[in-house]
N, C-alpha and C positions, 0 to 999 in steps of 0.2 A: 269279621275275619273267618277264615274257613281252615282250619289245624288237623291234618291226618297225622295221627301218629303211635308208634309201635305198641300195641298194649301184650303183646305176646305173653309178657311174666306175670300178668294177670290171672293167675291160678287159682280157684277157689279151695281154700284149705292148705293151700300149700306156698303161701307170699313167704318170702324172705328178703335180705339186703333190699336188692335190686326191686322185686316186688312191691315190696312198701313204700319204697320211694316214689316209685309213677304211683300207686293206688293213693295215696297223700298228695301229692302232689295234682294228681287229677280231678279228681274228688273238689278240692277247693277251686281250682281255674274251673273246671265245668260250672261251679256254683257262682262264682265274683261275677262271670260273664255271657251273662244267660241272650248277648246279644250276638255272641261267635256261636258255630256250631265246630262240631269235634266229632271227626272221621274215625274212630277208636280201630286198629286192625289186629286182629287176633289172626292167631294160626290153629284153633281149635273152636271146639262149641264152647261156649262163654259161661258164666253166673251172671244174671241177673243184677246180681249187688252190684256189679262194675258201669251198670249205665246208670250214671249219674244224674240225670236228667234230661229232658225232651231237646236237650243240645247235643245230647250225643247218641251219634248214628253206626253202629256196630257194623264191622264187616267179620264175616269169617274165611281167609283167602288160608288152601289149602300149599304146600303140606305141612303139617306140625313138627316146627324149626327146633331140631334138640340133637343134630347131628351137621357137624359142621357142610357136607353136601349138598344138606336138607336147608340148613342156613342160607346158603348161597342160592339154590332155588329159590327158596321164600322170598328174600329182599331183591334178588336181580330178576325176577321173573312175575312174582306171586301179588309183590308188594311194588315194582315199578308200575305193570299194568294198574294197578288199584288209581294208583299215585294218576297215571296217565286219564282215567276215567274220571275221577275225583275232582283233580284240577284246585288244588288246596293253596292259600298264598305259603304254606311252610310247612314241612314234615320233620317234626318232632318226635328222636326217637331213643329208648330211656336206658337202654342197655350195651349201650357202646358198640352198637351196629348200625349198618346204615347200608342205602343202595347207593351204588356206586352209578348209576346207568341214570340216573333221574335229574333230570336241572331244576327240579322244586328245590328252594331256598330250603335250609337242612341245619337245625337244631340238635346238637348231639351230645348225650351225656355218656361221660367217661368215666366210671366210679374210681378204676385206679388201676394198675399196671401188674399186678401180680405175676401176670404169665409171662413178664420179660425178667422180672427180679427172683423167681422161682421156677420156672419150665419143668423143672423135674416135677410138679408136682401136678403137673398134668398130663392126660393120654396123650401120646402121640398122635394123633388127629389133631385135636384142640390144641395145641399145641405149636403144630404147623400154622393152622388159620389163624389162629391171633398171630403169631410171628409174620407171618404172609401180608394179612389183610388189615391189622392194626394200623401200620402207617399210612396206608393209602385211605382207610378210613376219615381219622385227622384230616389228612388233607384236604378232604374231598367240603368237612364239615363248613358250614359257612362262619359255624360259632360253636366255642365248646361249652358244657358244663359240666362241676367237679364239683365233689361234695366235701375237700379237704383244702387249706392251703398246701400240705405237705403235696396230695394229688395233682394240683394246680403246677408246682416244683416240678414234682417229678415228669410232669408232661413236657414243660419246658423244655427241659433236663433230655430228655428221649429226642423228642421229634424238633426240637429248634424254634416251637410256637410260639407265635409273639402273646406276650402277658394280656396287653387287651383283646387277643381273641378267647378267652377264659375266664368263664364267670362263677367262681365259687358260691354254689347255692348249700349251705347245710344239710342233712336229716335232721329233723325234729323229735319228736317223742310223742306218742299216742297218750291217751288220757288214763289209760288202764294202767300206766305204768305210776303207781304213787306210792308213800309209806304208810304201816299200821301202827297200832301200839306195840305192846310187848305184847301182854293176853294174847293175840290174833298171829303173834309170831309164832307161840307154842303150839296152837292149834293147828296151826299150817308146819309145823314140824312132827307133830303127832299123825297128821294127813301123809305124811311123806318120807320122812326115815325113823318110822318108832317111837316119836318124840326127842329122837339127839340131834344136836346141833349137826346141819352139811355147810359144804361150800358146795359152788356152784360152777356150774361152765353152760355157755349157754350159746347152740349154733352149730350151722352143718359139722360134721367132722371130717378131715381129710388132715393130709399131711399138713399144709401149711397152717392150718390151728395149733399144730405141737400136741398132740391131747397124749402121743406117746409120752415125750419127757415130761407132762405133768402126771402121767400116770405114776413113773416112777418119783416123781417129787410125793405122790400121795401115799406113797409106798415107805417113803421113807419118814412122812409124816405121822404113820402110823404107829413107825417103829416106835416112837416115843409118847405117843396119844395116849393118856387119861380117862380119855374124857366120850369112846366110844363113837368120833365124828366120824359121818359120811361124807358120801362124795355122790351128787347128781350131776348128770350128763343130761341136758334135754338138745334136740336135737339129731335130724337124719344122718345118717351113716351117707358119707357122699363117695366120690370116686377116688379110688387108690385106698380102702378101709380096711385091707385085710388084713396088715398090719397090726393097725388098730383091733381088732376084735381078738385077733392073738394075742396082742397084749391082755386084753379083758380077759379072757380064756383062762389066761395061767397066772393073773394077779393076786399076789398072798393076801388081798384083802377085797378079794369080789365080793365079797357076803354084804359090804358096806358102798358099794357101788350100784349106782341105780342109773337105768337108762330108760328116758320118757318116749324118747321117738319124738315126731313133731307134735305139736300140742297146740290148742289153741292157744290167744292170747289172756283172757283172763285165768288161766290156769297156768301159764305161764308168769304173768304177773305175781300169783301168789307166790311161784318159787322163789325170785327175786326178794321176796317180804321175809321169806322166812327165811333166808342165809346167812351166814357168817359175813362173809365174801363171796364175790361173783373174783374167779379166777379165769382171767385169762390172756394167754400169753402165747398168743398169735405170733407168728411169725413176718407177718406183714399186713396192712391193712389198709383201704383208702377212707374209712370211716370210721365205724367199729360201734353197729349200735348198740351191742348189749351192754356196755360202758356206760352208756347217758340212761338207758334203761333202769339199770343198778343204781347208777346216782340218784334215779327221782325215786325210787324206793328207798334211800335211805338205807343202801346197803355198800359200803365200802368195797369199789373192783380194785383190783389187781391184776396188773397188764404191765404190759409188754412196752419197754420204754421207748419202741421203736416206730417206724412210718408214722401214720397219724395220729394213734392212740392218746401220746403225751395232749394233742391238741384236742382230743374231748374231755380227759381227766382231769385237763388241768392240775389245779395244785391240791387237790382230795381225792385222787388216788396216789395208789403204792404202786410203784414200780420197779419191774426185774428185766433182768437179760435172760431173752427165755431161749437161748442156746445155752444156758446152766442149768441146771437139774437143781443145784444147792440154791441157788437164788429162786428159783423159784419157790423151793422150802422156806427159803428164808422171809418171803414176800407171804407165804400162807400163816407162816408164826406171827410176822408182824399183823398182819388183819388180824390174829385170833386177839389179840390185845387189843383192837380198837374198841374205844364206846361209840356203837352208833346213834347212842343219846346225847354226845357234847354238842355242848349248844353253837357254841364256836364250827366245828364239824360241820352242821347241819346248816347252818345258815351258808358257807360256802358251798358247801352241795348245791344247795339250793342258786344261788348266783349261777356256777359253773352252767346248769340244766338250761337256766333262763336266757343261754348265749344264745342256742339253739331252737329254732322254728318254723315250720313247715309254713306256715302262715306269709311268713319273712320270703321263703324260696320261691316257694309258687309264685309270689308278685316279682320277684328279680327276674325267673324264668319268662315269665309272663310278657314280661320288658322287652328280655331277648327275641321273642317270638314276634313281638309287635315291628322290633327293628329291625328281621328280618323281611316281613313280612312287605316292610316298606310305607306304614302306616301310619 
Protein backbone atom coordinates (compact mmCIF):
# COMPACT_ATOMS: atom_id res chain seq x y z
CA UNK A 1 0.00 0.00 0.00
CA UNK A 2 1.39 3.40 -0.74
CA UNK A 3 0.14 6.19 2.24
CA UNK A 4 0.92 10.06 1.63
CA UNK A 5 0.30 11.79 4.56
CA UNK A 6 0.35 15.20 6.44
CA UNK A 7 3.43 15.31 8.61
CA UNK A 8 3.59 19.14 8.93
CA UNK A 9 3.55 19.12 13.04
CA UNK A 10 6.53 17.15 12.90
CA UNK A 11 8.57 19.68 14.52
CA UNK A 12 11.83 18.92 15.91
CA UNK A 13 11.90 20.15 19.60
CA UNK A 14 8.78 21.46 19.47
CA UNK A 15 5.88 18.32 19.16
CA UNK A 16 2.81 18.77 21.34
CA UNK A 17 -0.98 17.31 21.47
CA UNK A 18 -1.25 17.02 17.83
CA UNK A 19 2.50 16.34 17.26
CA UNK A 20 2.89 13.26 19.34
CA UNK A 21 0.05 11.89 18.14
CA UNK A 22 1.18 11.46 14.32
CA UNK A 23 5.10 11.15 15.67
CA UNK A 24 3.58 7.67 17.83
CA UNK A 25 1.56 6.93 15.75
CA UNK A 26 3.89 6.81 12.67
CA UNK A 27 6.70 5.74 14.22
CA UNK A 28 4.84 2.25 14.82
CA UNK A 29 2.85 1.73 11.25
CA UNK A 30 6.17 2.78 9.58
CA UNK A 31 7.71 -0.10 11.67
CA UNK A 32 4.68 -3.10 11.78
CA UNK A 33 4.81 -2.63 7.79
CA UNK A 34 7.95 -2.50 6.29
CA UNK A 35 5.87 -3.83 3.12
CA UNK A 36 3.83 -0.23 2.50
CA UNK A 37 5.91 2.74 1.82
CA UNK A 38 4.93 6.20 3.37
CA UNK A 39 4.92 9.51 1.42
CA UNK A 40 5.59 11.74 4.72
CA UNK A 41 4.88 15.67 3.42
CA UNK A 42 6.16 18.33 5.42
CA UNK A 43 5.99 22.09 4.66
CA UNK A 44 9.58 22.80 5.98
CA UNK A 45 13.02 21.12 6.19
CA UNK A 46 12.63 17.99 8.31
CA UNK A 47 14.85 16.21 11.32
CA UNK A 48 16.05 13.27 10.46
CA UNK A 49 14.55 11.44 13.69
CA UNK A 50 10.99 11.69 11.83
CA UNK A 51 12.07 9.06 8.93
CA UNK A 52 11.42 6.21 10.40
CA UNK A 53 12.66 3.90 8.10
CA UNK A 54 13.63 2.97 4.35
CA UNK A 55 9.65 2.93 4.07
CA UNK A 56 9.31 6.29 4.31
CA UNK A 57 10.02 8.80 1.63
CA UNK A 58 10.10 12.68 2.77
CA UNK A 59 8.66 15.31 0.66
CA UNK A 60 9.39 18.96 1.43
CA UNK A 61 6.32 21.01 -0.48
CA UNK A 62 6.59 24.59 0.22
CA UNK A 63 4.97 27.16 1.94
CA UNK A 64 5.30 26.58 5.54
CA UNK A 65 1.35 26.13 6.59
CA UNK A 66 1.07 28.36 9.96
CA UNK A 67 -1.30 30.98 8.59
CA UNK A 68 -4.51 30.00 7.61
CA UNK A 69 -3.89 31.62 3.69
CA UNK A 70 -0.65 29.75 3.89
CA UNK A 71 -2.88 26.65 4.82
CA UNK A 72 -5.14 26.80 2.01
CA UNK A 73 -2.01 27.07 -0.31
CA UNK A 74 -0.28 24.22 1.16
CA UNK A 75 -3.26 21.55 0.99
CA UNK A 76 -5.23 22.99 -2.12
CA UNK A 77 -2.26 23.68 -4.26
CA UNK A 78 1.20 22.39 -2.54
CA UNK A 79 -0.14 19.12 -1.13
CA UNK A 80 -2.85 18.26 -4.18
CA UNK A 81 -0.01 18.42 -6.81
CA UNK A 82 2.14 16.06 -4.41
CA UNK A 83 -1.03 13.90 -3.92
CA UNK A 84 -1.41 14.04 -7.99
CA UNK A 85 2.39 13.00 -8.69
CA UNK A 86 2.45 10.46 -5.81
CA UNK A 87 -0.72 8.64 -6.85
CA UNK A 88 -1.08 7.08 -3.10
CA UNK A 89 -4.05 4.35 -2.58
CA UNK A 90 -5.11 7.04 0.69
CA UNK A 91 -4.01 10.29 2.24
CA UNK A 92 -3.75 10.33 5.78
CA UNK A 93 -3.88 13.52 7.36
CA UNK A 94 -3.37 14.02 11.30
CA UNK A 95 -4.41 17.45 12.20
CA UNK A 96 -7.83 17.91 11.12
CA UNK A 97 -6.98 19.28 7.70
CA UNK A 98 -7.32 18.02 4.50
CA UNK A 99 -7.36 19.04 0.56
CA UNK A 100 -10.57 19.49 -0.41
CA UNK A 101 -9.41 19.41 -4.48
CA UNK A 102 -8.10 15.76 -4.36
CA UNK A 103 -10.24 12.27 -5.05
CA UNK A 104 -7.38 10.20 -3.20
CA UNK A 105 -9.49 8.20 -0.54
CA UNK A 106 -8.72 10.53 2.75
CA UNK A 107 -8.21 9.43 6.31
CA UNK A 108 -8.74 12.34 8.76
CA UNK A 109 -8.07 13.03 12.30
CA UNK A 110 -10.22 15.39 14.32
CA UNK A 111 -8.66 15.77 17.67
CA UNK A 112 -11.75 18.01 18.81
CA UNK A 113 -13.88 21.06 18.35
CA UNK A 114 -12.64 23.84 20.39
CA UNK A 115 -12.87 26.57 18.02
CA UNK A 116 -16.71 26.01 17.70
CA UNK A 117 -17.21 25.70 21.63
CA UNK A 118 -14.73 28.63 22.38
CA UNK A 119 -14.01 31.18 19.15
CA UNK A 120 -13.23 33.78 21.38
CA UNK A 121 -10.26 32.29 22.14
CA UNK A 122 -8.94 32.41 18.87
CA UNK A 123 -7.52 35.29 16.34
CA UNK A 124 -9.80 36.17 14.03
CA UNK A 125 -8.29 34.67 11.04
CA UNK A 126 -8.23 31.13 12.74
CA UNK A 127 -11.21 31.53 13.56
CA UNK A 128 -12.85 32.26 10.38
CA UNK A 129 -11.04 29.10 8.77
CA UNK A 130 -12.09 26.61 11.11
CA UNK A 131 -15.64 28.14 11.06
CA UNK A 132 -15.48 28.29 7.15
CA UNK A 133 -13.51 25.10 6.41
CA UNK A 134 -14.32 22.64 9.28
CA UNK A 135 -17.62 21.39 7.87
CA UNK A 136 -16.64 20.99 4.39
CA UNK A 137 -13.53 19.23 5.81
CA UNK A 138 -15.79 16.44 7.62
CA UNK A 139 -17.44 16.05 4.70
CA UNK A 140 -15.08 15.74 2.26
CA UNK A 141 -13.28 13.00 4.82
CA UNK A 142 -13.96 9.40 3.63
CA UNK A 143 -13.39 8.36 7.52
CA UNK A 144 -12.94 10.22 10.53
CA UNK A 145 -10.67 9.68 13.52
CA UNK A 146 -11.00 10.93 17.23
CA UNK A 147 -8.90 10.53 20.09
CA UNK A 148 -12.04 10.77 22.75
CA UNK A 149 -15.44 9.25 22.92
CA UNK A 150 -16.58 12.67 24.25
CA UNK A 151 -14.78 13.93 20.49
CA UNK A 152 -16.57 11.22 18.76
CA UNK A 153 -20.16 12.96 20.54
CA UNK A 154 -19.33 16.02 19.91
CA UNK A 155 -18.60 15.52 16.16
CA UNK A 156 -21.92 13.90 15.81
CA UNK A 157 -23.46 16.45 17.72
CA UNK A 158 -21.99 19.39 15.20
CA UNK A 159 -21.94 18.03 11.62
CA UNK A 160 -24.84 15.06 11.78
CA UNK A 161 -22.00 12.26 11.10
CA UNK A 162 -23.01 8.99 11.11
CA UNK A 163 -21.23 6.99 14.23
CA UNK A 164 -19.63 4.42 11.92
CA UNK A 165 -17.97 6.87 10.06
CA UNK A 166 -15.76 7.59 13.41
CA UNK A 167 -13.13 5.73 14.68
CA UNK A 168 -11.96 6.42 18.21
CA UNK A 169 -8.30 5.72 18.23
CA UNK A 170 -6.70 6.81 21.93
CA UNK A 171 -3.27 8.89 22.76
CA UNK A 172 -1.19 6.57 24.56
CA UNK A 173 1.69 7.59 26.96
CA UNK A 174 5.48 7.66 26.18
CA UNK A 175 7.79 5.53 28.24
CA UNK A 176 9.59 8.49 29.92
CA UNK A 177 6.49 9.03 31.62
CA UNK A 178 6.76 6.66 35.05
CA UNK A 179 6.86 6.97 39.10
CA UNK A 180 10.04 7.26 41.59
CA UNK A 181 10.43 6.72 45.09
CA UNK A 182 10.23 9.39 47.62
CA UNK A 183 14.28 10.10 47.88
CA UNK A 184 14.24 10.95 43.82
CA UNK A 185 11.08 13.18 44.68
CA UNK A 186 13.08 15.51 47.03
CA UNK A 187 15.95 15.64 44.70
CA UNK A 188 13.71 16.60 41.74
CA UNK A 189 12.13 19.25 44.17
CA UNK A 190 15.59 20.48 45.44
CA UNK A 191 16.36 20.73 41.30
CA UNK A 192 13.29 22.86 40.97
CA UNK A 193 11.62 24.98 43.62
CA UNK A 194 14.33 25.04 46.47
CA UNK A 195 13.46 21.90 47.72
CA UNK A 196 9.39 22.87 48.56
CA UNK A 197 6.78 20.98 47.53
CA UNK A 198 4.88 22.71 43.85
CA UNK A 199 2.01 21.74 41.94
CA UNK A 200 2.05 21.55 38.50
CA UNK A 201 0.32 22.79 35.14
CA UNK A 202 1.61 21.40 32.21
CA UNK A 203 0.95 22.89 28.32
CA UNK A 204 0.74 25.63 25.80
CA UNK A 205 -0.92 28.59 27.75
CA UNK A 206 -3.74 30.49 26.20
CA UNK A 207 -7.00 31.38 27.36
CA UNK A 208 -8.84 28.25 26.98
CA UNK A 209 -6.31 26.32 29.59
CA UNK A 210 -7.93 28.95 32.44
CA UNK A 211 -4.12 29.43 33.70
CA UNK A 212 -5.80 33.13 34.75
CA UNK A 213 -8.32 31.76 37.24
CA UNK A 214 -5.86 29.12 38.44
CA UNK A 215 -3.57 31.92 38.90
CA UNK A 216 -5.78 33.50 41.29
CA UNK A 217 -6.98 30.06 42.77
CA UNK A 218 -2.92 29.95 43.64
CA UNK A 219 -3.30 33.27 45.06
CA UNK A 220 -5.64 32.42 47.23
CA UNK A 221 -3.96 29.16 48.15
CA UNK A 222 -1.30 31.12 49.43
CA UNK A 223 -3.22 33.15 51.44
CA UNK A 224 -3.25 30.19 53.87
CA UNK A 225 -0.12 28.12 52.77
CA UNK A 226 2.26 26.91 55.61
CA UNK A 227 4.06 25.22 54.03
CA UNK A 228 6.11 27.54 51.46
CA UNK A 229 4.57 25.66 48.02
CA UNK A 230 5.20 26.54 44.56
CA UNK A 231 3.62 26.77 41.54
CA UNK A 232 5.46 25.40 37.91
CA UNK A 233 4.10 26.43 34.67
CA UNK A 234 6.00 24.29 31.99
CA UNK A 235 5.00 25.08 28.68
CA UNK A 236 4.88 27.87 25.71
CA UNK A 237 3.06 31.10 25.97
CA UNK A 238 0.59 30.51 23.01
CA UNK A 239 -1.76 33.12 21.23
CA UNK A 240 -3.89 35.63 23.14
CA UNK A 241 -0.98 35.43 26.40
CA UNK A 242 -0.98 38.85 27.33
CA UNK A 243 -3.43 38.47 29.63
CA UNK A 244 -1.78 35.83 31.11
CA UNK A 245 1.68 37.53 31.61
CA UNK A 246 -0.19 40.48 33.29
CA UNK A 247 -1.49 38.43 35.44
CA UNK A 248 2.20 36.93 36.12
CA UNK A 249 3.41 40.53 36.35
CA UNK A 250 1.38 41.65 39.20
CA UNK A 251 1.01 38.25 41.13
CA UNK A 252 1.37 38.57 45.04
CA UNK A 253 3.27 35.42 44.91
CA UNK A 254 5.52 35.46 41.73
CA UNK A 255 8.54 34.91 43.72
CA UNK A 256 6.90 31.11 44.04
CA UNK A 257 6.13 30.83 40.41
CA UNK A 258 8.28 29.35 37.96
CA UNK A 259 7.85 29.17 34.14
CA UNK A 260 10.10 26.43 32.16
CA UNK A 261 9.16 27.38 28.47
CA UNK A 262 9.02 24.07 26.47
CA UNK A 263 11.24 21.53 27.63
CA UNK A 264 12.26 18.40 26.57
CA UNK A 265 10.56 15.29 27.61
CA UNK A 266 12.68 13.72 30.27
CA UNK A 267 12.93 16.83 32.01
CA UNK A 268 9.60 17.27 31.75
CA UNK A 269 8.96 13.73 33.05
CA UNK A 270 10.82 14.69 36.17
CA UNK A 271 8.41 17.51 36.85
CA UNK A 272 5.52 15.36 36.98
CA UNK A 273 7.63 13.03 39.64
CA UNK A 274 8.19 15.66 41.80
CA UNK A 275 4.57 17.35 42.35
CA UNK A 276 2.09 17.47 44.50
CA UNK A 277 -0.52 17.55 41.78
CA UNK A 278 -0.51 18.27 38.14
CA UNK A 279 -3.44 20.98 38.10
CA UNK A 280 -5.32 21.42 35.45
CA UNK A 281 -8.45 22.89 34.69
CA UNK A 282 -8.89 23.38 30.99
CA UNK A 283 -11.66 24.77 29.91
CA UNK A 284 -12.34 22.38 27.11
CA UNK A 285 -10.34 19.42 25.81
CA UNK A 286 -10.53 16.42 23.16
CA UNK A 287 -8.04 14.47 25.05
CA UNK A 288 -5.85 15.89 27.53
CA UNK A 289 -2.40 14.34 27.75
CA UNK A 290 -0.96 15.64 30.69
CA UNK A 291 -3.70 13.89 32.68
CA UNK A 292 -2.48 10.17 31.80
CA UNK A 293 1.00 11.60 31.93
CA UNK A 294 0.53 12.46 35.79
CA UNK A 295 -1.17 9.27 36.20
CA UNK A 296 1.72 7.09 35.18
CA UNK A 297 3.83 9.07 37.37
CA UNK A 298 2.05 8.51 40.16
CA UNK A 299 1.13 11.98 40.77
CA UNK A 300 -2.60 12.83 41.44
CA UNK A 301 -4.10 15.55 38.51
CA UNK A 302 -6.76 17.71 38.93
CA UNK A 303 -8.87 18.70 36.16
CA UNK A 304 -11.62 20.02 34.82
CA UNK A 305 -14.71 17.78 35.04
CA UNK A 306 -15.55 18.79 31.84
CA UNK A 307 -15.24 17.52 27.78
CA UNK A 308 -13.10 14.77 27.80
CA UNK A 309 -10.89 15.00 30.90
CA UNK A 310 -13.52 12.90 33.22
CA UNK A 311 -12.74 10.08 30.43
CA UNK A 312 -8.88 9.97 31.03
CA UNK A 313 -9.02 10.44 34.79
CA UNK A 314 -11.28 8.14 35.26
CA UNK A 315 -12.14 7.48 38.98
CA UNK A 316 -8.32 8.75 40.49
CA UNK A 317 -8.48 11.98 39.65
CA UNK A 318 -10.03 15.20 41.43
CA UNK A 319 -12.27 17.13 39.85
CA UNK A 320 -13.45 20.82 39.61
CA UNK A 321 -15.47 23.40 37.78
CA UNK A 322 -12.99 25.40 36.52
CA UNK A 323 -15.18 28.49 35.69
CA UNK A 324 -14.87 28.71 40.02
CA UNK A 325 -11.97 30.16 41.16
CA UNK A 326 -12.99 28.43 44.92
CA UNK A 327 -13.17 25.00 43.31
CA UNK A 328 -10.44 25.07 41.92
CA UNK A 329 -8.83 26.02 45.62
CA UNK A 330 -10.76 23.53 46.73
CA UNK A 331 -9.42 20.75 44.20
CA UNK A 332 -5.65 21.89 45.17
CA UNK A 333 -6.53 21.40 49.22
CA UNK A 334 -7.83 18.23 48.33
CA UNK A 335 -4.65 16.75 46.29
CA UNK A 336 -2.41 18.44 49.12
CA UNK A 337 -4.09 15.58 51.43
CA UNK A 338 -3.67 12.88 49.08
CA UNK A 339 -1.12 9.82 49.68
CA UNK A 340 0.49 9.04 46.51
CA UNK A 341 1.72 5.99 48.24
CA UNK A 342 -1.87 4.30 48.88
CA UNK A 343 -1.68 1.27 47.61
CA UNK A 344 -5.41 1.05 46.87
CA UNK A 345 -4.48 4.59 44.74
CA UNK A 346 -1.81 3.37 42.87
CA UNK A 347 -2.95 0.23 41.61
CA UNK A 348 -6.05 2.11 40.06
CA UNK A 349 -3.80 4.61 38.52
CA UNK A 350 -2.23 2.18 37.38
CA UNK A 351 -5.52 0.37 35.58
CA UNK A 352 -6.84 3.71 34.56
CA UNK A 353 -3.12 4.37 32.39
CA UNK A 354 -3.27 0.70 30.91
CA UNK A 355 -6.83 1.83 28.97
CA UNK A 356 -4.65 3.69 26.87
CA UNK A 357 -2.30 2.72 23.90
CA UNK A 358 -0.56 3.92 21.08
CA UNK A 359 0.21 0.37 20.11
CA UNK A 360 -3.82 -0.33 20.15
CA UNK A 361 -4.36 3.16 17.79
CA UNK A 362 -1.92 2.80 15.22
CA UNK A 363 -3.27 -0.97 14.38
CA UNK A 364 -7.19 0.52 14.52
CA UNK A 365 -5.86 3.54 12.38
CA UNK A 366 -3.99 1.11 10.24
CA UNK A 367 -7.39 -0.73 9.63
CA UNK A 368 -9.00 2.43 8.51
CA UNK A 369 -6.34 3.09 6.01
CA UNK A 370 -6.43 -0.50 4.61
CA UNK A 371 -10.39 0.07 4.17
CA UNK A 372 -9.95 2.79 2.50
CA UNK A 373 -7.56 2.04 0.62
CA UNK A 374 -9.72 -0.90 -0.74
CA UNK A 375 -7.46 -3.71 0.20
Amino acid sequence: MKIAVNTRLLLDNKLEGIGWHTYEILRRMAAAHPEDSFYFLFDRPYHPQFIFGPNVHPLVLPPPARHPLLFYIWFEWSVYRALRRIKPDVFYSTDGFLSLRTSIPTLLTVHDLAYHHFPEHLPWVMRTYYQQMMPRFVRRANHLITVSAFSKKDLIARFNVLPEKITVAYNGLRPVFHSVDASEKQTIRDEVSAGQPYFLYVGSMHPRKNIERFLEAFSRFKDQDSQKIHLVLAGRMAWKASSIKSKLDIHSYRDYIHLTGMIPDEQMARLYRGAIALVYPSLFEGFGMPALEALASHTIPVLSGTSSLPEVGGEVAIYVDPLQTSSILNGMLQALNHDPHDAGWVKKADEQVNKFSWDESATLIYQELLNLSGR
